[in-house]
PDB file of N, CA, C, O and CB in Angstrom:
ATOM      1  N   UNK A   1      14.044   5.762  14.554  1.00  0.00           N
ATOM      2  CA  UNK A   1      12.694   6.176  14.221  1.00  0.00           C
ATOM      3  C   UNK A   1      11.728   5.381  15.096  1.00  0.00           C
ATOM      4  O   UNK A   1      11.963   4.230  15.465  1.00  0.00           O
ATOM      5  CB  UNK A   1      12.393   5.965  12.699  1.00  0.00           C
ATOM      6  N   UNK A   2      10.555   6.114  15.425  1.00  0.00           N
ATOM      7  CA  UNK A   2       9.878   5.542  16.398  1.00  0.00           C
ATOM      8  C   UNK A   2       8.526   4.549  15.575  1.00  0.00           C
ATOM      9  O   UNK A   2       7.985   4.985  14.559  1.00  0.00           O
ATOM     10  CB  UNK A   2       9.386   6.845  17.456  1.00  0.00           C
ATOM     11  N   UNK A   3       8.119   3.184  16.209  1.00  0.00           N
ATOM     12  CA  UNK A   3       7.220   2.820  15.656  1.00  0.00           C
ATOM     13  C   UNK A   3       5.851   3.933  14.733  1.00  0.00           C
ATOM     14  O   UNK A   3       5.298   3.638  13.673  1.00  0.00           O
ATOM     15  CB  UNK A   3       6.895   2.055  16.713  1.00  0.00           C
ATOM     16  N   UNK A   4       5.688   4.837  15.337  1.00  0.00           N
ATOM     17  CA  UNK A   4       4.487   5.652  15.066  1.00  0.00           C
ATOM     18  C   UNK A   4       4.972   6.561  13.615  1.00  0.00           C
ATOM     19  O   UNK A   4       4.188   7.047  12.801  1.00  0.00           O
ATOM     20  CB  UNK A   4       4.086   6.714  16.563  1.00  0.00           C
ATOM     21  N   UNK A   5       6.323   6.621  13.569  1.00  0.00           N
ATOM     22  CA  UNK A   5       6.899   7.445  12.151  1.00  0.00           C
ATOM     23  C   UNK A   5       6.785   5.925  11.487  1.00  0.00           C
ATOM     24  O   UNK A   5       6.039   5.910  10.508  1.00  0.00           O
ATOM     25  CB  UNK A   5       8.863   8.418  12.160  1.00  0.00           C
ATOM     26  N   UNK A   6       7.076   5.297  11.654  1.00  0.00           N
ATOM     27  CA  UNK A   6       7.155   4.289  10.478  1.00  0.00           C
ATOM     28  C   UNK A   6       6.246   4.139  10.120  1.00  0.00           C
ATOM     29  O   UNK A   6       6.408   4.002   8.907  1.00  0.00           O
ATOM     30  CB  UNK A   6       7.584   3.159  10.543  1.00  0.00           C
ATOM     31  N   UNK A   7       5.044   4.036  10.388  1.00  0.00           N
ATOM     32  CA  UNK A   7       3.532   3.523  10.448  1.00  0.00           C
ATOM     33  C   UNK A   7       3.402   4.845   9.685  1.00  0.00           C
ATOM     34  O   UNK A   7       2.950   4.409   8.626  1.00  0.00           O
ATOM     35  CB  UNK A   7       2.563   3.193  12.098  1.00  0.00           C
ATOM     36  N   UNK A   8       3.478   5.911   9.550  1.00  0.00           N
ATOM     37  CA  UNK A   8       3.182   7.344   9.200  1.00  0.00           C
ATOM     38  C   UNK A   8       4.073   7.414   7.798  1.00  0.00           C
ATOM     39  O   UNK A   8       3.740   8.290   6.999  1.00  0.00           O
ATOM     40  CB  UNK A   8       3.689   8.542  10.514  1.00  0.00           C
ATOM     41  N   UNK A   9       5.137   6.583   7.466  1.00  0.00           N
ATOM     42  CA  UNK A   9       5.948   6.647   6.863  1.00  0.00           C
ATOM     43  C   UNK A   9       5.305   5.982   5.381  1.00  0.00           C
ATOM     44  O   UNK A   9       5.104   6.262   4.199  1.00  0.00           O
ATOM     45  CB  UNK A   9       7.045   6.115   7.612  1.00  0.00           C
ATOM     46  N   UNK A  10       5.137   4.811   6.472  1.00  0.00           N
ATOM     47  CA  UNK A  10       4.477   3.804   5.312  1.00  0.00           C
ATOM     48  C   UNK A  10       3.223   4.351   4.898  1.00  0.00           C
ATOM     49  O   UNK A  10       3.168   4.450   3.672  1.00  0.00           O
ATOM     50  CB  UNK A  10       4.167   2.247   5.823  1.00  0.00           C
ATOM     51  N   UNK A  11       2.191   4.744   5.499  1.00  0.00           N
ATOM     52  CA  UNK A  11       0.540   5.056   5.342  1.00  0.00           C
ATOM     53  C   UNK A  11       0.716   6.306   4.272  1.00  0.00           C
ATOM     54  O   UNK A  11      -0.160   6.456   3.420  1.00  0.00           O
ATOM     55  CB  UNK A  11      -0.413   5.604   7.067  1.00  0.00           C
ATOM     56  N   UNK A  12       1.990   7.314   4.321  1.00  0.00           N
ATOM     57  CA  UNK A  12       2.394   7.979   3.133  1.00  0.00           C
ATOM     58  C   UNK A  12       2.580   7.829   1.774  1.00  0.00           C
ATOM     59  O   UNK A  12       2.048   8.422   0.836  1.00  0.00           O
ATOM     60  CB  UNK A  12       3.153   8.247   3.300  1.00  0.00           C
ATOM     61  N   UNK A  13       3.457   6.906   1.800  1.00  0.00           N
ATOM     62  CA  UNK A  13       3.771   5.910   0.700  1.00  0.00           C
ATOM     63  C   UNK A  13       2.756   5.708   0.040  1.00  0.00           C
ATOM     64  O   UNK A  13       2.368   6.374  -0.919  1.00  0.00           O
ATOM     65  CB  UNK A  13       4.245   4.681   1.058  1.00  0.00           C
ATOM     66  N   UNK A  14       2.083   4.450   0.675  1.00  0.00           N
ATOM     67  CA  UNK A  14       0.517   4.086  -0.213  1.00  0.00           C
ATOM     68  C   UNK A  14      -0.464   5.297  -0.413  1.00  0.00           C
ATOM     69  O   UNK A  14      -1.339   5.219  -1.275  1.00  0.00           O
ATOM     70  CB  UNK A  14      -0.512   2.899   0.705  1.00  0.00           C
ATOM     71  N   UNK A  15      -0.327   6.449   0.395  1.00  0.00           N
ATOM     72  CA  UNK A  15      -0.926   7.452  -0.220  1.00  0.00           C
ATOM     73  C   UNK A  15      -1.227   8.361  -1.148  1.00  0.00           C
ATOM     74  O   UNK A  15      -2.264   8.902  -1.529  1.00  0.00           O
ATOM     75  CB  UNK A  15      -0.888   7.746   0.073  1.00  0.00           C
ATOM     76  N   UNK A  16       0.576   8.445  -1.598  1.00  0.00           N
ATOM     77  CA  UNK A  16       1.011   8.885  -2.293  1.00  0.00           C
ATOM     78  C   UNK A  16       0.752   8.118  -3.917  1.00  0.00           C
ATOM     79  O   UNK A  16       0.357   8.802  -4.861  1.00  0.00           O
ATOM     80  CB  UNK A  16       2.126   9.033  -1.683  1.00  0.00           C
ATOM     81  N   UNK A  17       1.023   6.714  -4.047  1.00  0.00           N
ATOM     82  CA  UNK A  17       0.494   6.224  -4.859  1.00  0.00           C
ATOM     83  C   UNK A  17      -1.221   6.281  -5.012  1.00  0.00           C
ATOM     84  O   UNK A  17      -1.899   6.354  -6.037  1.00  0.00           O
ATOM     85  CB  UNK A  17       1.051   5.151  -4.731  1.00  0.00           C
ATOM     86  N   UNK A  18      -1.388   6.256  -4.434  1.00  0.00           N
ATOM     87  CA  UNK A  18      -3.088   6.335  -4.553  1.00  0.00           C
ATOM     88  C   UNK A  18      -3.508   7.502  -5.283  1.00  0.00           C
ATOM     89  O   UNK A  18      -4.295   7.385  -6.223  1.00  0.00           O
ATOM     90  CB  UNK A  18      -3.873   6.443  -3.089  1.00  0.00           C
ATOM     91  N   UNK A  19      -2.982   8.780  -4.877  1.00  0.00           N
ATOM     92  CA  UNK A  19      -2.486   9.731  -5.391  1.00  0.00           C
ATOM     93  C   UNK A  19      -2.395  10.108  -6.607  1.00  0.00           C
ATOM     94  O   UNK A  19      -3.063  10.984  -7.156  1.00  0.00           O
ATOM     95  CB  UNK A  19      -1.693   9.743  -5.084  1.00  0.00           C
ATOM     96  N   UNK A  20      -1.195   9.163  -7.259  1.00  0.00           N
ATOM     97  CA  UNK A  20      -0.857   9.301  -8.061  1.00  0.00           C
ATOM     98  C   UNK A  20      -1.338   8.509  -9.316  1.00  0.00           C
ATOM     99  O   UNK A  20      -0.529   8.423 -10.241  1.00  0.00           O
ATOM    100  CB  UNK A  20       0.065   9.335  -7.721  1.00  0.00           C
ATOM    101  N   UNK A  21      -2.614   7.896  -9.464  1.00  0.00           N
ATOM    102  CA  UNK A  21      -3.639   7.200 -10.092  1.00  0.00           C
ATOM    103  C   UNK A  21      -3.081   5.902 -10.188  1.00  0.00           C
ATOM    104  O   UNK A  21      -2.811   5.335 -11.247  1.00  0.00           O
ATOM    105  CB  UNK A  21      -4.086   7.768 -11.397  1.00  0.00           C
ATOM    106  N   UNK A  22      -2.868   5.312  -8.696  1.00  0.00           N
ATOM    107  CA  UNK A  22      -1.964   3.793  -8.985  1.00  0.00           C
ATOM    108  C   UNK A  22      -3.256   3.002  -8.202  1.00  0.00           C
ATOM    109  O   UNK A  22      -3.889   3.548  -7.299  1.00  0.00           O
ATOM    110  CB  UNK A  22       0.075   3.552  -8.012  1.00  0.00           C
ATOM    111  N   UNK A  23      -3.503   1.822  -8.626  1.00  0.00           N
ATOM    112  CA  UNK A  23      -4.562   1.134  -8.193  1.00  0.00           C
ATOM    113  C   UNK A  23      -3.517  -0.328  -7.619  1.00  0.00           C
ATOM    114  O   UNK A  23      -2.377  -0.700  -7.898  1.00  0.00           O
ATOM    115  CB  UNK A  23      -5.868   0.916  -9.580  1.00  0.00           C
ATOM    116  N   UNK A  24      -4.568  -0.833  -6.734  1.00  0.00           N
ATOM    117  CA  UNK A  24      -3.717  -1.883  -5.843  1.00  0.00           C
ATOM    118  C   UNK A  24      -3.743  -3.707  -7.152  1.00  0.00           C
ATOM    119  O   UNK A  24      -4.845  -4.231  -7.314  1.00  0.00           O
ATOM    120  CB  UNK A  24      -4.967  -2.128  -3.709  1.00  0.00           C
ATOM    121  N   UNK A  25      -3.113  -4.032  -7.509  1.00  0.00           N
ATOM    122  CA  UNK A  25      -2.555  -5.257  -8.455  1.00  0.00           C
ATOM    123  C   UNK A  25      -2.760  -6.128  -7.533  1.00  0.00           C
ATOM    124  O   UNK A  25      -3.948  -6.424  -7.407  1.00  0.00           O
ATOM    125  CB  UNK A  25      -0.990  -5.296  -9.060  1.00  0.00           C
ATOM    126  N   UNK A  26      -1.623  -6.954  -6.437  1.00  0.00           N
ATOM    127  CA  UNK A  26      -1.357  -7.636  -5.821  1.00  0.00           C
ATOM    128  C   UNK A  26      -1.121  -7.472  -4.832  1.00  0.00           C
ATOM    129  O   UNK A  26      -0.730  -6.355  -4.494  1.00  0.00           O
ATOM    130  CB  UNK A  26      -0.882  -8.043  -6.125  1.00  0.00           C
ATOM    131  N   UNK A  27      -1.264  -8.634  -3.791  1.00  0.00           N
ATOM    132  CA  UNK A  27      -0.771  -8.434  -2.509  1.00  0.00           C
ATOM    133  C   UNK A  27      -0.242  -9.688  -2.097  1.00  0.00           C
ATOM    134  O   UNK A  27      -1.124 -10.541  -2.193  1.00  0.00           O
ATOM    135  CB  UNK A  27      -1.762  -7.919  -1.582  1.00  0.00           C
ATOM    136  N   UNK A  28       1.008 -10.232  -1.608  1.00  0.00           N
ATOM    137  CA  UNK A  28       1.746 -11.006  -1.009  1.00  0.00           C
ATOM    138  C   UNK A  28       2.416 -10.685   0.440  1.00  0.00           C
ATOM    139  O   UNK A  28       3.358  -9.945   0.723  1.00  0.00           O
ATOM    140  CB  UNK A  28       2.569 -11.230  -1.893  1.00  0.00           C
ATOM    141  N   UNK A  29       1.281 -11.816   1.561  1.00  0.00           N
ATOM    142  CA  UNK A  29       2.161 -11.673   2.328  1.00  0.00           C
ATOM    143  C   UNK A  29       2.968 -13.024   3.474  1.00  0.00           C
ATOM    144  O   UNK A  29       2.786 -14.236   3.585  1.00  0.00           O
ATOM    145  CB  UNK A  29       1.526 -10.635   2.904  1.00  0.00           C
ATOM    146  N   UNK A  30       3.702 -12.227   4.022  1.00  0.00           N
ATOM    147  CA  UNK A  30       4.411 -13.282   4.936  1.00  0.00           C
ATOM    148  C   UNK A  30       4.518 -13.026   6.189  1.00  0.00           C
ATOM    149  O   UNK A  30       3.675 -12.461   6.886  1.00  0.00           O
ATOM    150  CB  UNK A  30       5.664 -13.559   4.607  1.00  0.00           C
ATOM    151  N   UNK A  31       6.074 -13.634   6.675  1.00  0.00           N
ATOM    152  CA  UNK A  31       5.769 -13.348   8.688  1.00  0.00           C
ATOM    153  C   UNK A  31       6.956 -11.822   8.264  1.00  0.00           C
ATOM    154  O   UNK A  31       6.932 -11.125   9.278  1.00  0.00           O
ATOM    155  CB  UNK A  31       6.815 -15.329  10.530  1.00  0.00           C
ATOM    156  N   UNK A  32       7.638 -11.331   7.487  1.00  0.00           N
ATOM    157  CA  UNK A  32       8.017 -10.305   6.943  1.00  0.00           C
ATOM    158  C   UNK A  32       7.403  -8.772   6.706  1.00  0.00           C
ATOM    159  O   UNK A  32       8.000  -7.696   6.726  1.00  0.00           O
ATOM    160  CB  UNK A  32       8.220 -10.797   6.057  1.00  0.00           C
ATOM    161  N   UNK A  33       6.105  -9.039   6.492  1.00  0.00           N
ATOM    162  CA  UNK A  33       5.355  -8.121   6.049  1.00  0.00           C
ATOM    163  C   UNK A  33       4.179  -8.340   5.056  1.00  0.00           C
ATOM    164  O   UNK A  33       3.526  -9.382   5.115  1.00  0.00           O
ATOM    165  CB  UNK A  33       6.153  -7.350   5.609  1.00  0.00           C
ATOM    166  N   UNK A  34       3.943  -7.510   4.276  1.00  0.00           N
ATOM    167  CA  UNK A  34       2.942  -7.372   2.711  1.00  0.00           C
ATOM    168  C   UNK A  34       3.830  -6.824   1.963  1.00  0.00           C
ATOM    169  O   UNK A  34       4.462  -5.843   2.357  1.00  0.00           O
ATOM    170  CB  UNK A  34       1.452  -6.344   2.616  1.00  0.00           C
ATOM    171  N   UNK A  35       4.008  -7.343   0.829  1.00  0.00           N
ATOM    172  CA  UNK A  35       4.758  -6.832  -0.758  1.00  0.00           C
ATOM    173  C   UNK A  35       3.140  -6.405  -1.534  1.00  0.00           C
ATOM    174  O   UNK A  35       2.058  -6.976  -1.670  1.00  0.00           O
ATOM    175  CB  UNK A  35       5.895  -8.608  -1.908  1.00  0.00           C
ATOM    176  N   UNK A  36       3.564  -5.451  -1.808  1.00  0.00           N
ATOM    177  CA  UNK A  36       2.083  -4.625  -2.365  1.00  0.00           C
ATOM    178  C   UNK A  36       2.395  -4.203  -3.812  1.00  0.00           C
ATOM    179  O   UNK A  36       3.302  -3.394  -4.009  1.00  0.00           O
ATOM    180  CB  UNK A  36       1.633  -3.034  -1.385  1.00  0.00           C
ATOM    181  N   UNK A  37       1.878  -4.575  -4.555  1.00  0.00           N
ATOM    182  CA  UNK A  37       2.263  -4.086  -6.188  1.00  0.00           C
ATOM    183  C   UNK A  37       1.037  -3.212  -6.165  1.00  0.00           C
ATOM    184  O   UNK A  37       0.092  -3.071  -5.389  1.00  0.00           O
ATOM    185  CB  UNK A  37       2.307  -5.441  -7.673  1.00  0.00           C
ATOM    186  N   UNK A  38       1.379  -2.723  -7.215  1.00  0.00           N
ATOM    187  CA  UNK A  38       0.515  -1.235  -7.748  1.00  0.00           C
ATOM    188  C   UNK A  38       0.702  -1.166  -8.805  1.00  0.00           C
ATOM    189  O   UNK A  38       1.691  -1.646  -9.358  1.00  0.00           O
ATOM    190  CB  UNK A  38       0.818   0.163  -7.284  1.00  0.00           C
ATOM    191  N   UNK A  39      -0.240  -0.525  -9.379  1.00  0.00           N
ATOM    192  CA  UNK A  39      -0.257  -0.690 -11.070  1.00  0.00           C
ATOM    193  C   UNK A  39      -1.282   0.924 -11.633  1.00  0.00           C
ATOM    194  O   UNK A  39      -2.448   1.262 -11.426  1.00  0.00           O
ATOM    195  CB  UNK A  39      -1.356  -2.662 -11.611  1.00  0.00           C
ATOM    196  N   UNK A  40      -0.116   1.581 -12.405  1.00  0.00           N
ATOM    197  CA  UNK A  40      -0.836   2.659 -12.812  1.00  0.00           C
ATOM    198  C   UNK A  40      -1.679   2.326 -13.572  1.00  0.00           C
ATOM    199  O   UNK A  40      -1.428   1.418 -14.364  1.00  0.00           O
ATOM    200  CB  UNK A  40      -0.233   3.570 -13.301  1.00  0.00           C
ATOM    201  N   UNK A  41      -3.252   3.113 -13.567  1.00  0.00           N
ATOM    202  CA  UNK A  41      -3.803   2.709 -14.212  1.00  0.00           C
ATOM    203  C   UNK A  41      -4.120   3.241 -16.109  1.00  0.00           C
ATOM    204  O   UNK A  41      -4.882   2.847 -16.992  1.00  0.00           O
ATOM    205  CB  UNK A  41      -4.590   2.682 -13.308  1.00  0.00           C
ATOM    206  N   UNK A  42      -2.779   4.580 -15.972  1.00  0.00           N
ATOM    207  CA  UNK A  42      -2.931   5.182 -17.464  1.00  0.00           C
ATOM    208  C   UNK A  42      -1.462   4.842 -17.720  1.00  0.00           C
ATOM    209  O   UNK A  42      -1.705   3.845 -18.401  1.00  0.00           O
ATOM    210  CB  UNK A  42      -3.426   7.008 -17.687  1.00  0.00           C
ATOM    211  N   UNK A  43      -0.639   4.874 -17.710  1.00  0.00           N
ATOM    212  CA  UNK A  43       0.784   4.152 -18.266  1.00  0.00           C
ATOM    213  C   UNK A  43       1.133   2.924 -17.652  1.00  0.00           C
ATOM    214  O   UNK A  43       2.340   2.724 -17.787  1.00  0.00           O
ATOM    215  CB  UNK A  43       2.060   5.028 -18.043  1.00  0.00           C
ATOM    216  N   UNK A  44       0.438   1.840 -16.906  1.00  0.00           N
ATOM    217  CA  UNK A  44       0.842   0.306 -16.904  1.00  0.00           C
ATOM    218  C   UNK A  44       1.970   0.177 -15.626  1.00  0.00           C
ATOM    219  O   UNK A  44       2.325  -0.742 -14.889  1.00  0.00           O
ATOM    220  CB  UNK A  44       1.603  -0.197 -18.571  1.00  0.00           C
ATOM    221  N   UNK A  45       2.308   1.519 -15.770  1.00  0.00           N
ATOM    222  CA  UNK A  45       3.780   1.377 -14.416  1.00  0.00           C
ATOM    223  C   UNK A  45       3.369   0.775 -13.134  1.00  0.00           C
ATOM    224  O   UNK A  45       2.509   1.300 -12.427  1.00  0.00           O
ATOM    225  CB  UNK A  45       4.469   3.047 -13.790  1.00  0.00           C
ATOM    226  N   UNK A  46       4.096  -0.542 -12.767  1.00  0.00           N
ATOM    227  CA  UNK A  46       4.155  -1.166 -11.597  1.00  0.00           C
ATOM    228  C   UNK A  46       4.877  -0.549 -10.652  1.00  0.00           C
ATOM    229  O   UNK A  46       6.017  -0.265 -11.022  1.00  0.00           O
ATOM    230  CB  UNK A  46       4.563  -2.314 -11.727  1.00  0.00           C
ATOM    231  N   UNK A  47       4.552  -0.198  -9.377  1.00  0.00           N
ATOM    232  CA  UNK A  47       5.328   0.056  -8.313  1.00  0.00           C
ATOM    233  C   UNK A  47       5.397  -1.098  -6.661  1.00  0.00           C
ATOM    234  O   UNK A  47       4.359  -0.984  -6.009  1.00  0.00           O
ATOM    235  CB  UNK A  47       4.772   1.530  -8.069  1.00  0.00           C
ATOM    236  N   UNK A  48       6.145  -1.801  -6.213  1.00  0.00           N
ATOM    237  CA  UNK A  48       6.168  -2.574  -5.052  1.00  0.00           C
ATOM    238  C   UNK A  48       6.265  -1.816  -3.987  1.00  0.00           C
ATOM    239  O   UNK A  48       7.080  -0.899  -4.089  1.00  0.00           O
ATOM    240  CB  UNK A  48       7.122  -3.474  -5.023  1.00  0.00           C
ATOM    241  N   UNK A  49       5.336  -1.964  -2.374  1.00  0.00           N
ATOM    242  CA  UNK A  49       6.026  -1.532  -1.802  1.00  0.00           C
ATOM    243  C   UNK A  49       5.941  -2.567  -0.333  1.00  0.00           C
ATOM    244  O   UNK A  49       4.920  -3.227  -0.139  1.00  0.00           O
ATOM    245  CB  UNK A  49       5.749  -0.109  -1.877  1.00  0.00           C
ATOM    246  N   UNK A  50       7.030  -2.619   0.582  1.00  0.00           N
ATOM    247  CA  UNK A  50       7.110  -3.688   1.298  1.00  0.00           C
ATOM    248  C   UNK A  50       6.739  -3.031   2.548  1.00  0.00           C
ATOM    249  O   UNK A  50       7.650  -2.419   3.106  1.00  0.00           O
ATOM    250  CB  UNK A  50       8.409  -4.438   1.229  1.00  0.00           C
ATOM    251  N   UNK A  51       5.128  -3.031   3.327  1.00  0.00           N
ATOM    252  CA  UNK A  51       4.613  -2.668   4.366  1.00  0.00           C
ATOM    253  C   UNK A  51       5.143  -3.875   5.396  1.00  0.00           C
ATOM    254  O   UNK A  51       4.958  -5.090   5.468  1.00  0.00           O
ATOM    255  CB  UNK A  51       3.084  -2.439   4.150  1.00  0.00           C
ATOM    256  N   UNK A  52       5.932  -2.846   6.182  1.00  0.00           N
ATOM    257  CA  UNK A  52       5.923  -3.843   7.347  1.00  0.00           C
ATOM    258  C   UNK A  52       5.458  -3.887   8.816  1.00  0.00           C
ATOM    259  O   UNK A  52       5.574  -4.741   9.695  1.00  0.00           O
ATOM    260  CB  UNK A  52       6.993  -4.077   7.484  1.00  0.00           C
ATOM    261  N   UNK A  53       4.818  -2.512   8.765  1.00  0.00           N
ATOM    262  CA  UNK A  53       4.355  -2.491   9.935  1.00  0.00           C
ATOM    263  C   UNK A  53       2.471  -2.917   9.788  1.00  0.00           C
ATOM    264  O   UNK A  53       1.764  -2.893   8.780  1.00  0.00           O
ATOM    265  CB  UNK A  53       4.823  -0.924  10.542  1.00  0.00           C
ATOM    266  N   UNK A  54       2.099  -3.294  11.273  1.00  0.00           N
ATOM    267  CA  UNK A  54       0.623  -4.457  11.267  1.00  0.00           C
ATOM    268  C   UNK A  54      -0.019  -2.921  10.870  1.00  0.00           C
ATOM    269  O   UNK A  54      -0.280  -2.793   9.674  1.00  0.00           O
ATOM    270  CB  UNK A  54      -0.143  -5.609  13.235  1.00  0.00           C
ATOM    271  N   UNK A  55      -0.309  -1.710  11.769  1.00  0.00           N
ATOM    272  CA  UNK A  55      -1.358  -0.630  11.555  1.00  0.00           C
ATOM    273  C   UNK A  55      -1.041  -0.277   9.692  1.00  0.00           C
ATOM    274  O   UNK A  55      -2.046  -0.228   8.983  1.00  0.00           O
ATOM    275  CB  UNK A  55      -0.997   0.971  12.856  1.00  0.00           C
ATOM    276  N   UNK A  56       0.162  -0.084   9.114  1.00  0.00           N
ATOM    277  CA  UNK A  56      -0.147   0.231   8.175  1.00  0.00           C
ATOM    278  C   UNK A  56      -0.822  -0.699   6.916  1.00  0.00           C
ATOM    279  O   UNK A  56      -1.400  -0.440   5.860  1.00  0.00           O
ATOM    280  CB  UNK A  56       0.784   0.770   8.031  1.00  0.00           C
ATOM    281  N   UNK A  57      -0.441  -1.849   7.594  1.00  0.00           N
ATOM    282  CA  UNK A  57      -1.365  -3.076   6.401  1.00  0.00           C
ATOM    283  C   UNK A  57      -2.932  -3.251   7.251  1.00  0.00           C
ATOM    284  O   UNK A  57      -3.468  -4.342   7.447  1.00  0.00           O
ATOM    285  CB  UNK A  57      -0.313  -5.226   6.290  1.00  0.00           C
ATOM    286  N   UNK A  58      -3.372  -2.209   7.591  1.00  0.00           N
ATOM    287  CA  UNK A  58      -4.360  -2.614   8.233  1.00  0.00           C
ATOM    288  C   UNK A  58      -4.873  -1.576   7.191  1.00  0.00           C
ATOM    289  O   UNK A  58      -5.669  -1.778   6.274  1.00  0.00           O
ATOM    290  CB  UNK A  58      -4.502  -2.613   9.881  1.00  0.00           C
ATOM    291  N   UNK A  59      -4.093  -0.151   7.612  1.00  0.00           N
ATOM    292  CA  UNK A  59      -4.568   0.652   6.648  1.00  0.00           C
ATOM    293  C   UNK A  59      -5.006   0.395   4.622  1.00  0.00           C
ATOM    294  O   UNK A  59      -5.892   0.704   3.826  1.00  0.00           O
ATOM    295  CB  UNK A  59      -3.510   1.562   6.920  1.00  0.00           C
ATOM    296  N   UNK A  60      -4.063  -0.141   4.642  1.00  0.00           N
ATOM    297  CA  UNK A  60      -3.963  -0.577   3.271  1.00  0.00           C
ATOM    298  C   UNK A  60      -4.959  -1.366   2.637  1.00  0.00           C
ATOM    299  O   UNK A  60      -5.097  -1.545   1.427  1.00  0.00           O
ATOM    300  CB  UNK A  60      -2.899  -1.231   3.135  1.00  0.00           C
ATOM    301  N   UNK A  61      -5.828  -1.946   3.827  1.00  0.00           N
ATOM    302  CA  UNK A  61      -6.483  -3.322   3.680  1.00  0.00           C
ATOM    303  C   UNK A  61      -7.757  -2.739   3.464  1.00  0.00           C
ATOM    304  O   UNK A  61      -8.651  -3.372   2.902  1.00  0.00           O
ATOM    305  CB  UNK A  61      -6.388  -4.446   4.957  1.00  0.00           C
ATOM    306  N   UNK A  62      -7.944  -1.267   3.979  1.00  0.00           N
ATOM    307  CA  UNK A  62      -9.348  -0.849   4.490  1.00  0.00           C
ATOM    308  C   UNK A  62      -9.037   0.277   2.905  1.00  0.00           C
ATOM    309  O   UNK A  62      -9.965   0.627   2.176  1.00  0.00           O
ATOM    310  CB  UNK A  62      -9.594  -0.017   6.634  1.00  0.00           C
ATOM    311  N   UNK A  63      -8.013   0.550   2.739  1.00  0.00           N
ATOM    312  CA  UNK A  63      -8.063   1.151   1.298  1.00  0.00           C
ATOM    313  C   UNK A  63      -8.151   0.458   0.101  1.00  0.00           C
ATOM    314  O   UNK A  63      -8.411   0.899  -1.018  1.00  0.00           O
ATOM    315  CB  UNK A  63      -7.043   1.828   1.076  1.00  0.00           C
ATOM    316  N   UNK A  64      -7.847  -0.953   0.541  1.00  0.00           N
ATOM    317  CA  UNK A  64      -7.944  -1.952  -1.137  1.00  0.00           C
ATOM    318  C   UNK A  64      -9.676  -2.250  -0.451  1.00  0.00           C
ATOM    319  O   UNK A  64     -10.303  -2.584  -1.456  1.00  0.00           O
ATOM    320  CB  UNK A  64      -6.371  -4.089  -1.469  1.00  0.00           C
ATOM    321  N   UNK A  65     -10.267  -2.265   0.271  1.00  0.00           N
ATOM    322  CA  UNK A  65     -12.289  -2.577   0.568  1.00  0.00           C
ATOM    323  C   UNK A  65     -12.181  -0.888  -0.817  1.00  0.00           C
ATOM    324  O   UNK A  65     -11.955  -0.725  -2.016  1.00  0.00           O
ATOM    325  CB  UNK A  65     -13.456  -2.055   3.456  1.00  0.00           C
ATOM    326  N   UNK A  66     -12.420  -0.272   0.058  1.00  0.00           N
ATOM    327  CA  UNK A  66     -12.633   0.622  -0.685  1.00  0.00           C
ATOM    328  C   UNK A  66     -12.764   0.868  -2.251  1.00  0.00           C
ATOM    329  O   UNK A  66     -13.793   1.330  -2.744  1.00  0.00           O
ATOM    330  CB  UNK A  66     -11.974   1.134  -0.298  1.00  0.00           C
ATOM    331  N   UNK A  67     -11.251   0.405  -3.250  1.00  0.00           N
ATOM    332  CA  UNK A  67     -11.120   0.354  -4.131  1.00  0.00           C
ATOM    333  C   UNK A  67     -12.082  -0.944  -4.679  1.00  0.00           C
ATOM    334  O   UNK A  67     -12.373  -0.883  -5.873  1.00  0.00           O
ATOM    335  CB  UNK A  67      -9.876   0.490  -4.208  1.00  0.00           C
ATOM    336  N   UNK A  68     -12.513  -1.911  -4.044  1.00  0.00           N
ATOM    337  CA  UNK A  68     -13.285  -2.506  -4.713  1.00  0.00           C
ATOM    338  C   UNK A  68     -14.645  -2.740  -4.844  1.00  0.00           C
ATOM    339  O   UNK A  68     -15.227  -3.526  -5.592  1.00  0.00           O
ATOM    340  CB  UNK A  68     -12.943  -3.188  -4.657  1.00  0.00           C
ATOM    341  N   UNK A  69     -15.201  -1.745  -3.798  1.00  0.00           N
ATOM    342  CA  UNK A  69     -16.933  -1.427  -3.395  1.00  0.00           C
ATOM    343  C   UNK A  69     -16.844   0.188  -4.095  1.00  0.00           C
ATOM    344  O   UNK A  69     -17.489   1.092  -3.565  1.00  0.00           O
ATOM    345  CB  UNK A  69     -17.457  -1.434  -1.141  1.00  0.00           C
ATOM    346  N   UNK A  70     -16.109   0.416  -5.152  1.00  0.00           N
ATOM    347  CA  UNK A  70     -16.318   1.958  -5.628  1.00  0.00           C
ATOM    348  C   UNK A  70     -17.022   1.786  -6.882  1.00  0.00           C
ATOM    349  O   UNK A  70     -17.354   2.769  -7.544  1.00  0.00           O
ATOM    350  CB  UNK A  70     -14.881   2.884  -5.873  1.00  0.00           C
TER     351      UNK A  70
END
């Protein structure tokens, strides 16, 4: 898979949760990546997901601004 699917892969993912009324909990990161928890916000369900590519935690970063200037 080419860098640009992964990045597309991942930016899905968090989309999909976003999506799916999951709001961003936590964020942990390392020289690994970002571990991203998510937390539904009508049944409590936690979901992790481990971004490892830089464009998609860039993305992610400009979607958790968002979630907190709304």
């Amino acid at each position: 898979m080419s860098e640009f699917e992964f990045v597309a892969k991942e930016i899905l993912q968090i989309d999909e949760l976003l999506a799916d009324n999951f709001i961003f909990k936590s964020i942990h990161e390392n020289l690994e990546g970002a571990f991203v928890t998510f937390i539904n916000e009508d049944s409590n369900e936690e979901r992790m997901l481990h971004i490892k590519m830089a464009d998609a935690r860039k993305y992610f970063s400009s979607k958790l601004y968002e979630q907190i200037n709304s």
